[in-house]
NULUM-187507 format. One record per residue: x, y, z of N, C-alpha, C, O, CB in turn; residue in three letters; residue number from 1. Coordinates in steps of 0.1 Angstrom, whole numbers, plus 5000, padded with zeros to 4 digits. Glycine has a CB too. Example, Ala and Ser with C-alpha at 12.3 -4.5 7.8 and 13.67 -1.06 7.14 Angstrom:
((5132, 4943, 5078), (5123, 4955, 5078), (5132, 4967, 5078), (5142, 4967, 5085), (5113, 4955, 5090), ALA, 1);
((5128, 4978, 5071), (5137, 4989, 5071), (5129, 5000, 5079), (5134, 5011, 5080), (5141, 4994, 5057), SER, 2);
***
This chain:
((5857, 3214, 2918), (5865, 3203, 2913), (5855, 3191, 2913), (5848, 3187, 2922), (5877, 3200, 2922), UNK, 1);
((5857, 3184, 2900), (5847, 3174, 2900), (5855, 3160, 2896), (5861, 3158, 2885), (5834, 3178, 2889), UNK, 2);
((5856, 3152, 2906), (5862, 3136, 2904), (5853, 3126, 2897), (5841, 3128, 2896), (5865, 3130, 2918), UNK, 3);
((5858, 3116, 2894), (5847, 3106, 2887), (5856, 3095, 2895), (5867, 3090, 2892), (5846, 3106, 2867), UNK, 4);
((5848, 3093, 2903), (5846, 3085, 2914), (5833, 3077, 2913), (5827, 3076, 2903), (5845, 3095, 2926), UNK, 5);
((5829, 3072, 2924), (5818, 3063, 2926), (5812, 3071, 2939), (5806, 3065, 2948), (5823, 3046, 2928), UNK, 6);
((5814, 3082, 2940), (5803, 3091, 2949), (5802, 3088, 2959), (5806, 3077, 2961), (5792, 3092, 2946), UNK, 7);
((5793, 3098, 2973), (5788, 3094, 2982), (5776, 3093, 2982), (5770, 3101, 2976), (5790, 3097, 2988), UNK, 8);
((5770, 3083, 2991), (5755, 3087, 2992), (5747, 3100, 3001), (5752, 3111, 3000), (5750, 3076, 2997), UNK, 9);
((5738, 3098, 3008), (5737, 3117, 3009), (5744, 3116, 3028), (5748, 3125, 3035), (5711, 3127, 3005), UNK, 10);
((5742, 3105, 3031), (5744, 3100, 3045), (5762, 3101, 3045), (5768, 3109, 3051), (5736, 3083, 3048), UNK, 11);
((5766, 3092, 3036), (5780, 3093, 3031), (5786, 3112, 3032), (5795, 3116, 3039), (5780, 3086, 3014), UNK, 12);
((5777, 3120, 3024), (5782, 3132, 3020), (5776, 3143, 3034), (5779, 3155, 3033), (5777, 3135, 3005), UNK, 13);
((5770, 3136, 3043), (5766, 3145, 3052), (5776, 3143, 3065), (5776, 3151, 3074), (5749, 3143, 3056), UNK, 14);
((5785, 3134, 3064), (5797, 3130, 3071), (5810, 3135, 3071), (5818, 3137, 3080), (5798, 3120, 3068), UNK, 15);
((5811, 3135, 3054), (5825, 3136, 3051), (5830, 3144, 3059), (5839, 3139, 3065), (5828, 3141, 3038), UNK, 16);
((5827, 3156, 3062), (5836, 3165, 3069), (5839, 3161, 3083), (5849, 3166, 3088), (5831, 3178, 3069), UNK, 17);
((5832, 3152, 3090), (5838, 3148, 3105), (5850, 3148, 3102), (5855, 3148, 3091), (5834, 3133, 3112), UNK, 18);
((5859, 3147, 3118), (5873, 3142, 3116), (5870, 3124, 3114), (5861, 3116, 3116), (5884, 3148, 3133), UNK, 19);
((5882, 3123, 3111), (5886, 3111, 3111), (5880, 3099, 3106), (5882, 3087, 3109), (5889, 3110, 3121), UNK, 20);
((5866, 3108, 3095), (5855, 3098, 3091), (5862, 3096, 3076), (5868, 3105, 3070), (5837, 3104, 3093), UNK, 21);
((5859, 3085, 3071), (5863, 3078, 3061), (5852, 3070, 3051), (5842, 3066, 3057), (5872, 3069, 3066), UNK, 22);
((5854, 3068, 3041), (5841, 3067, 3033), (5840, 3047, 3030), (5832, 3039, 3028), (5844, 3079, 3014), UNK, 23);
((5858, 3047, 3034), (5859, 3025, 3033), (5863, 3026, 3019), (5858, 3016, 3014), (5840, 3012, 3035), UNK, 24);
((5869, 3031, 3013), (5875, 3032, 2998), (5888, 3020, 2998), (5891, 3011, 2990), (5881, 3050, 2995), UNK, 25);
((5895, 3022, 3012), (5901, 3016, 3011), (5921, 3024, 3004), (5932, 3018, 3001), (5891, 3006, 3004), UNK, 26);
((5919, 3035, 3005), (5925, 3042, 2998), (5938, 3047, 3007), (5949, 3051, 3002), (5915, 3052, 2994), UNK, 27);
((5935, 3045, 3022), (5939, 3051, 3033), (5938, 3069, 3038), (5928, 3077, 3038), (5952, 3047, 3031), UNK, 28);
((5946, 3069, 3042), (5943, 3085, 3047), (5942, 3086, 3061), (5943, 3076, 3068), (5929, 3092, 3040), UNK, 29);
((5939, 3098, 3066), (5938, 3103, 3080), (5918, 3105, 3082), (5912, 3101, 3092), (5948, 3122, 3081), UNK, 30);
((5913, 3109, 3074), (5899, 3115, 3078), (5898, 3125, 3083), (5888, 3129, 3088), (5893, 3109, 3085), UNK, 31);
((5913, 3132, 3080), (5916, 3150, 3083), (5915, 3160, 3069), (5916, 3172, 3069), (5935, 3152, 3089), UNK, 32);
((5913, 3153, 3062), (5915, 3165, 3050), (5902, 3172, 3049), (5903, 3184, 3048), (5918, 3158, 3035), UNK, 33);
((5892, 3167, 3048), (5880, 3174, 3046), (5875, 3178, 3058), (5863, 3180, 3056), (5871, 3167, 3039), UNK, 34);
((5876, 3180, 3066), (5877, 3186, 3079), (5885, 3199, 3079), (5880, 3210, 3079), (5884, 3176, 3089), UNK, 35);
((5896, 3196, 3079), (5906, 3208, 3076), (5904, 3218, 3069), (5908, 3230, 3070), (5916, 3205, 3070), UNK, 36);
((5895, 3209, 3058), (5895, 3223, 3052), (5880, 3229, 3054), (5877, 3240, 3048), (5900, 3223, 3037), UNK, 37);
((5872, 3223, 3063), (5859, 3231, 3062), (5859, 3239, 3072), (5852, 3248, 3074), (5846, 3223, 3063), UNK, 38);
((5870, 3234, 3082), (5871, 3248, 3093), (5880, 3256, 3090), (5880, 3266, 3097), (5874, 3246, 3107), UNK, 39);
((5888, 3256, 3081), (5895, 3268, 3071), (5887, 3275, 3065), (5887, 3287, 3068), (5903, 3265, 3060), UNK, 40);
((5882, 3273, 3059), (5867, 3280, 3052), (5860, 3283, 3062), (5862, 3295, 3065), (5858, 3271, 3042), UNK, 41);
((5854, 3277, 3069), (5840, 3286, 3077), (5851, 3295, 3084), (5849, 3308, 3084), (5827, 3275, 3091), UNK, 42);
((5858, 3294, 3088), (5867, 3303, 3095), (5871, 3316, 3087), (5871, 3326, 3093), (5880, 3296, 3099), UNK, 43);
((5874, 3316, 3073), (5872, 3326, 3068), (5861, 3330, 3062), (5862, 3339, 3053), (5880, 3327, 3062), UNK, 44);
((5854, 3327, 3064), (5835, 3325, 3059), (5834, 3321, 3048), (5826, 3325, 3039), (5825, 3336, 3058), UNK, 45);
((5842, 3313, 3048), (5831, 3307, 3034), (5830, 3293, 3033), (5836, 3286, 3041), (5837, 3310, 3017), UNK, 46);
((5823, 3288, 3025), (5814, 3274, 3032), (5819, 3261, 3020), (5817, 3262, 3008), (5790, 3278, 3032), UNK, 47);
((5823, 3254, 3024), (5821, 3239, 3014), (5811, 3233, 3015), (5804, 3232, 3025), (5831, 3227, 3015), UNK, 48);
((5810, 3227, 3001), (5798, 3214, 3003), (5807, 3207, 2990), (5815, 3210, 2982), (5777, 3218, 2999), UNK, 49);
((5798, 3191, 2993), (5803, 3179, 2986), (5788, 3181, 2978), (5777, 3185, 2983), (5807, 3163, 2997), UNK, 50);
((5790, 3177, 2964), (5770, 3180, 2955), (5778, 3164, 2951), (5790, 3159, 2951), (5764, 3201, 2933), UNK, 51);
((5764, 3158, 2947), (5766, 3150, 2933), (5768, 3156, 2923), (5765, 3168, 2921), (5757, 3142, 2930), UNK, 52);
((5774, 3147, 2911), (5785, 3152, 2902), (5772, 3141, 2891), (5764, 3132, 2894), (5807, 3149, 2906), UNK, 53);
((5777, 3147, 2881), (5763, 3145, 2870), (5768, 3133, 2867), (5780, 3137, 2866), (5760, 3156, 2854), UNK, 54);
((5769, 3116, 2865), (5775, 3110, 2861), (5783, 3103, 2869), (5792, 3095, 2865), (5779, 3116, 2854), UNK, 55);
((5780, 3104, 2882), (5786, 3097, 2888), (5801, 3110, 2898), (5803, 3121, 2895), (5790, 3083, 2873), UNK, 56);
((5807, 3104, 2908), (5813, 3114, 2917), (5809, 3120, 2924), (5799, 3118, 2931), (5818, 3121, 2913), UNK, 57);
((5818, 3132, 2925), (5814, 3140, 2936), (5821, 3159, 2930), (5832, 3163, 2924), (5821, 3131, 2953), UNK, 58);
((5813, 3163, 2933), (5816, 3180, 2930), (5818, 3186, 2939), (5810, 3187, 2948), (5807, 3189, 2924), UNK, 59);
((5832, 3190, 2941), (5834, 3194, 2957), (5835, 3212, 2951), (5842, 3216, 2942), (5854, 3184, 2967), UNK, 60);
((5826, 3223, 2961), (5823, 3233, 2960), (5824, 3241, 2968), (5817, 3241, 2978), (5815, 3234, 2957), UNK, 61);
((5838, 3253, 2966), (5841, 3261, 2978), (5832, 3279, 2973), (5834, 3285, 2962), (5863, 3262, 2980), UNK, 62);
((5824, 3283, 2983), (5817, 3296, 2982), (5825, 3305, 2990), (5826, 3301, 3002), (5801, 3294, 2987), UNK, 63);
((5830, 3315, 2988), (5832, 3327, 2994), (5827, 3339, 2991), (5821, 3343, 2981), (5842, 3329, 2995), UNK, 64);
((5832, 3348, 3003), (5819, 3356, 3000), (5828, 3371, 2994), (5840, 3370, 2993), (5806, 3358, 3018), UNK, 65);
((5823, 3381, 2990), (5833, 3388, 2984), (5842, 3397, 2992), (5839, 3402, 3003), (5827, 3396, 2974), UNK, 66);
((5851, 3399, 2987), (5863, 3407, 2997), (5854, 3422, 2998), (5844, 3427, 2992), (5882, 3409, 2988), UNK, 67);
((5864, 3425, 3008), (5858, 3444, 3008), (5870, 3451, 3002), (5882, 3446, 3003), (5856, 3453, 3027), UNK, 68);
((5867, 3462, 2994), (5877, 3467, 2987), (5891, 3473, 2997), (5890, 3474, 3009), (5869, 3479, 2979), UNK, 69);
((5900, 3476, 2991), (5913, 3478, 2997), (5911, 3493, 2995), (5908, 3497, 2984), (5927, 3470, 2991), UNK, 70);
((5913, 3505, 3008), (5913, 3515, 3002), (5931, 3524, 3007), (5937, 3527, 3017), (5897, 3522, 3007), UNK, 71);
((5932, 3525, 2995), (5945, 3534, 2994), (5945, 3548, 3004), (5936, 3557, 3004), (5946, 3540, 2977), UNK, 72);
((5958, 3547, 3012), (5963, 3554, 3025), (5971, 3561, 3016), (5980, 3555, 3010), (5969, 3546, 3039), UNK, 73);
((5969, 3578, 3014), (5981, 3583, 3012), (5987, 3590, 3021), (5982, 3599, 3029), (5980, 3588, 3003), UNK, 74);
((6000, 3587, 3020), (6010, 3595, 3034), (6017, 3608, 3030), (6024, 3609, 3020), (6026, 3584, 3040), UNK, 75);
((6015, 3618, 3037), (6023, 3632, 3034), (6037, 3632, 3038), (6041, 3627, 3049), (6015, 3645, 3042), UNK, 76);
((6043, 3637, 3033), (6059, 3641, 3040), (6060, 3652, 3044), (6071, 3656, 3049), (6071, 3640, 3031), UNK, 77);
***
């Protein structure tokens, strides 16, 4: 997802995920959201990052990694 925002800087973007850290936007909020969700993700392994976004923003990028196939149980009667 890419916002057109006025971005972070790399100090800004090496932060975001603290709890309760805030960028001063002025916007309000908790400083829980991006937190929340990076230990949702690493918890199921897969990793966020904040990139700069071409033009200004920010590109927020969720990686997971691939499932393992489901394998079909068949039951006898």
């Amino acid at each position: 997802m890419v916002d057109q925002g006025p971005g972070l800087s790399d100090e800004q973007r090496a932060r975001a995920f603290d709890r309760f850290w805030q960028a001063g936007s002025g916007h309000g909020g908790t400083g829980l959201g991006l937190a929340i969700i990076n230990r949702l993700a690493t918890a199921s392994g897969a990793r966020v990052e904040l990139r700069r976004a071409e033009g200004g923003g920010i590109d927020a990028v969720a990686s997971f990694r691939a499932a393992a196939p489901i394998l079909a149980v068949s039951r006898s009667r």
